[in-house]
ZAKOL-673881 format. One record per residue (C-alpha): chain; residue in three letters; x, y, z. Coordinates in nm, 3 decimals. Example, Ala and Ser with C-alpha at 12.3 -4.5 7.8 and 13.67 -1.06 7.14 Angstrom:
<rs>
> A, ALA, 1.230, -0.450, 0.780
> A, SER, 1.367, -0.106, 0.714
</rs>
This chain:
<rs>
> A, UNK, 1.289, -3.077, -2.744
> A, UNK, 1.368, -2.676, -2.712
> A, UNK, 1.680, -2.707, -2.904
> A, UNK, 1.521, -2.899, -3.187
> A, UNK, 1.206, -2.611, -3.145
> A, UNK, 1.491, -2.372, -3.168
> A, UNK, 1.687, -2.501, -3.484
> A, UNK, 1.383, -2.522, -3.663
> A, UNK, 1.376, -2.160, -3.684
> A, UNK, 1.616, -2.151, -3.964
> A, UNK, 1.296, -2.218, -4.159
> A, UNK, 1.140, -1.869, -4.100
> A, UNK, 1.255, -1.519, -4.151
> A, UNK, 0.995, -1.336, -3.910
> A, UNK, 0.755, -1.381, -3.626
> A, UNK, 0.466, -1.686, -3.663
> A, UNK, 0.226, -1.883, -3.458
> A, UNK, 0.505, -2.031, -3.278
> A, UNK, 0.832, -1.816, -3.302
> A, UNK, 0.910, -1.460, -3.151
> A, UNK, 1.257, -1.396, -3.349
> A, UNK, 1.520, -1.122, -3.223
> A, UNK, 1.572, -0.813, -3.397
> A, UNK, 1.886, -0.987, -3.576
> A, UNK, 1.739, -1.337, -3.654
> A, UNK, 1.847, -1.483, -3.946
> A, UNK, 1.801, -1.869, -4.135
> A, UNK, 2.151, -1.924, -4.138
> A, UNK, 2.155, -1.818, -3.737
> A, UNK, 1.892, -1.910, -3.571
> A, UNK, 1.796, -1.625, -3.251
> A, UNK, 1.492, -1.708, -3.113
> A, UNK, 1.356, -1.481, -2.839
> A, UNK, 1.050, -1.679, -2.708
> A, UNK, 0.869, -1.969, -2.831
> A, UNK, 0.476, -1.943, -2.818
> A, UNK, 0.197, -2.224, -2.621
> A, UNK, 0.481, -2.449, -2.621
> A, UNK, 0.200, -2.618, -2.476
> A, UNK, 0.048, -2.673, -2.757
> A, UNK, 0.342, -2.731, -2.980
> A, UNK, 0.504, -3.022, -2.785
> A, UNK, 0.304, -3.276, -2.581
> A, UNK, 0.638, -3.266, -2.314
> A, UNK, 0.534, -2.927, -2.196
> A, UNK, 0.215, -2.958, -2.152
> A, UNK, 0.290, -3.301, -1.932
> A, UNK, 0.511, -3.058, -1.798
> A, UNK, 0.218, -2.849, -1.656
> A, UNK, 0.018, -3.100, -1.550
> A, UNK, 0.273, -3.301, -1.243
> A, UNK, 0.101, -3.321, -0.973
> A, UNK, 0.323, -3.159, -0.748
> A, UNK, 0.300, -2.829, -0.942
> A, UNK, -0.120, -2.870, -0.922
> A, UNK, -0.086, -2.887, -0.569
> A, UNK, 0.072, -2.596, -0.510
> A, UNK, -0.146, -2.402, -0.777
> A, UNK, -0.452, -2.486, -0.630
> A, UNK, -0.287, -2.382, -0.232
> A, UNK, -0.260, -2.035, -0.382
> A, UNK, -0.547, -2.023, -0.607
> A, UNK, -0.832, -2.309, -0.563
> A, UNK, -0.897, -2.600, -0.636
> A, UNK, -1.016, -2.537, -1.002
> A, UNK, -0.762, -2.450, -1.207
> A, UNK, -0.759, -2.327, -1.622
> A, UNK, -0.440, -2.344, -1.798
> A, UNK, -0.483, -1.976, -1.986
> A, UNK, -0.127, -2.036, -2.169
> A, UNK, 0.228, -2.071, -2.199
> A, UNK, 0.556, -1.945, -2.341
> A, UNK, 0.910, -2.052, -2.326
> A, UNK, 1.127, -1.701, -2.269
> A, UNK, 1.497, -1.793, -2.431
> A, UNK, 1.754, -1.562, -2.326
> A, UNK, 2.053, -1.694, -2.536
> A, UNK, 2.425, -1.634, -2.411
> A, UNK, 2.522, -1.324, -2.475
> A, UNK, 2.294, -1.175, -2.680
> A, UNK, 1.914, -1.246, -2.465
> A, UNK, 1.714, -0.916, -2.524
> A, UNK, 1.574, -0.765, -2.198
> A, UNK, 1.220, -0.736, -2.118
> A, UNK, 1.056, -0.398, -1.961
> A, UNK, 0.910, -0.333, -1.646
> A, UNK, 0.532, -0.463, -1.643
> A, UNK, 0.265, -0.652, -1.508
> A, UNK, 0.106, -0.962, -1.666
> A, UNK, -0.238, -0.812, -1.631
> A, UNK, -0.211, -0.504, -1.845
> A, UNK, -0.155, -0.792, -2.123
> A, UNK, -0.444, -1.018, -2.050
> A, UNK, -0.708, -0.875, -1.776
> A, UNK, -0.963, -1.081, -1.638
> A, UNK, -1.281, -1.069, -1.424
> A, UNK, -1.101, -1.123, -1.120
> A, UNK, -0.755, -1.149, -1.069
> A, UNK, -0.728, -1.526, -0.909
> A, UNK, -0.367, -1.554, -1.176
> A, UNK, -0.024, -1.606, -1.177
> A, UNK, 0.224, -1.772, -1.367
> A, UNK, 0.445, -2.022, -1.346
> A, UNK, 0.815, -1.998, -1.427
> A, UNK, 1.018, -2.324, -1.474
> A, UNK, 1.384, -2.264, -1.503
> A, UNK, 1.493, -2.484, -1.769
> A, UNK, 1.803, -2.327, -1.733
> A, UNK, 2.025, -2.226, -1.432
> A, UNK, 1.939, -1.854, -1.395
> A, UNK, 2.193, -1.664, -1.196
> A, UNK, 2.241, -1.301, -1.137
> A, UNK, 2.513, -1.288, -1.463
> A, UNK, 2.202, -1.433, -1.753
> A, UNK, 1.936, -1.193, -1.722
> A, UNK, 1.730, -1.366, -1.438
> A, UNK, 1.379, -1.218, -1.400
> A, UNK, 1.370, -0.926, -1.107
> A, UNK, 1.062, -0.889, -0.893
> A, UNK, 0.919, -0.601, -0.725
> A, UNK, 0.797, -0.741, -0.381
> A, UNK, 0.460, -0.634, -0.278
> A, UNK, 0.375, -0.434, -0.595
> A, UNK, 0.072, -0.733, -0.656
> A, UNK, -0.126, -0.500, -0.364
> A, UNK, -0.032, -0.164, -0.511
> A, UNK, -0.176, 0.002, -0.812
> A, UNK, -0.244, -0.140, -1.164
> A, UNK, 0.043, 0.077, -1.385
> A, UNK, -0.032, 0.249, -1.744
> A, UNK, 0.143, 0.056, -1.995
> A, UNK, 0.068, 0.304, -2.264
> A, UNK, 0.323, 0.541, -2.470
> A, UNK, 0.147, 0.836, -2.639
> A, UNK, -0.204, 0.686, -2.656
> A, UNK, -0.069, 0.328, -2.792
> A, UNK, -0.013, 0.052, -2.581
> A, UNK, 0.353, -0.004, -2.538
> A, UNK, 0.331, -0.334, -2.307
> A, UNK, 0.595, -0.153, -2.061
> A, UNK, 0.553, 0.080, -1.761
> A, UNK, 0.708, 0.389, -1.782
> A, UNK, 1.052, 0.450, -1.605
> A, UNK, 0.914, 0.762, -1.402
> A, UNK, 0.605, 0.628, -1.253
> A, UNK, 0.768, 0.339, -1.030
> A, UNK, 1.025, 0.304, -0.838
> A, UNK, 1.242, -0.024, -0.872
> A, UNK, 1.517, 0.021, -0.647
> A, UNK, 1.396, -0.251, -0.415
> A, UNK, 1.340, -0.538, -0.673
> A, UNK, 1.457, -0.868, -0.612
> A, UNK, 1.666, -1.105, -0.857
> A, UNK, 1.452, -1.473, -0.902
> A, UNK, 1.716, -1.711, -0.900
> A, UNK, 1.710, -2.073, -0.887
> A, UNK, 1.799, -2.366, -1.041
> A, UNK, 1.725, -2.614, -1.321
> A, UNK, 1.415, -2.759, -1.250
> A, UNK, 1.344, -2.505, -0.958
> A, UNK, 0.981, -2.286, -0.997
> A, UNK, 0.890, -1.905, -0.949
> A, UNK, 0.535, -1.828, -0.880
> A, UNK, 0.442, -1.448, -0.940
> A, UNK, 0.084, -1.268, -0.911
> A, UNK, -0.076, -1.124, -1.227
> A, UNK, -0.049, -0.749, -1.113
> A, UNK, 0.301, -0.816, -0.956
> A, UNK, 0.570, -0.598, -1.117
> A, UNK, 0.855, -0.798, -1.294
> A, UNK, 1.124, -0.740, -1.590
> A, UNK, 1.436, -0.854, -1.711
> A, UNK, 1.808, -0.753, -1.781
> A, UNK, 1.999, -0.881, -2.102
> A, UNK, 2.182, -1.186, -2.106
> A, UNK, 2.551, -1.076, -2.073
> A, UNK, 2.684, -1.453, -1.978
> A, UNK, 2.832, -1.681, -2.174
> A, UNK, 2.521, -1.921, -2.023
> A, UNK, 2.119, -1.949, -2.193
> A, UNK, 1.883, -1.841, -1.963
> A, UNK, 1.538, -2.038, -2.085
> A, UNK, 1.216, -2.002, -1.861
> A, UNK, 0.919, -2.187, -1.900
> A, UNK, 0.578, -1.983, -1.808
> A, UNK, 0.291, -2.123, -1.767
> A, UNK, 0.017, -1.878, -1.699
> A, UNK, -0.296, -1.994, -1.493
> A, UNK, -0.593, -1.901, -1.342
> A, UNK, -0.853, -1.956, -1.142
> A, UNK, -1.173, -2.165, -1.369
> A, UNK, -1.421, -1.819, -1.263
> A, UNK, -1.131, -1.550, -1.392
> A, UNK, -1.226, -1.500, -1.755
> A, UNK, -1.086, -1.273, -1.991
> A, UNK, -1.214, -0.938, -2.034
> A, UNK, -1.019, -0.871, -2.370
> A, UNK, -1.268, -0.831, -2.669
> A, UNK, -1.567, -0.766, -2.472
</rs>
């Protein structure tokens, strides 16, 4: 289903409802750097977020009442996967409490070589970073205000599941393997955390 998402790419030239394209997508090569509420676009991944075994480990670590609040697929092709910055989750999406986390399904193998996520451990109890840039939200923190030197590389495979807080600090090196790195997130929280954004 995600390679057929992927070749169908060829039919756009720039960002939509469903494709985030890297800086050198083209038609005739399809580089697609994350596919948007794949939930929504295939009825496989949403299935995929319903199994019962994943519920029952959502609702250990956050209740028993549960909201999808969405999804992505991350694609990190060989070779080429663009890195993601240091960040947390909630500087994109905060809520009135912060009962969240995502999900990450490794569709892939991800191995220390294909940009794997890295995880900061503990940084969920420490402080909420500016993600700013000269008054304008830049959706990164900024090298000099954290220290990463003790992050930790998520690694797993096919089929195995991260779980990471909303305020825990996480980014990504490029894909320098000759292997796709392709992560399913599934962001959830708890049914009284409601988003703040637009209020």
């Amino acid at each position: 289903v995600l390679d057929d998402l992927v070749a169908g790419a060829c039919q756009v030239d720039s960002h939509d409802d469903i494709y985030d394209l890297e800086p050198d997508h083209c038609p005739d090569a399809p580089r697609v750097r994350r596919i948007k509420s794949p939930t929504n676009v295939d009825p496989l991944f949403d299935q995929m977020a319903r199994q019962e075994k994943l519920l029952s480990i959502l609702q250990a670590l956050i209740g028993p009442d549960l909201r999808l609040y969405g999804s992505k697929i991350n694609i990190k092709a060989a070779a080429y996967g663009s890195p993601v910055e240091w960040h947390q989750d909630w500087a994109f999406y905060p809520h009135t409490n912060d009962h969240i986390l995502a999900v990450g399904v490794m569709l892939d193998d991800m191995t220390e070589e294909n940009g794997p996520m890295l995880m900061l451990p503990g940084s969920h109890l420490g402080p909420t970073y500016d993600h700013h840039h000269d008054g304008h939200f830049a959706g990164a923190i900024a090298p000099d205000q954290l220290d990463v030197s003790a992050a930790e590389l998520v690694l797993g495979r096919a089929g195995a599941c991260s779980f990471h807080h909303v305020r825990a600090v996480h980014g990504s090196a490029q894909n320098r393997s000759t292997a796709a790195r392709r992560l399913l997130l599934l962001e959830v929280a708890a049914a009284d955390a409601w988003p703040l954004a637009g209020l």
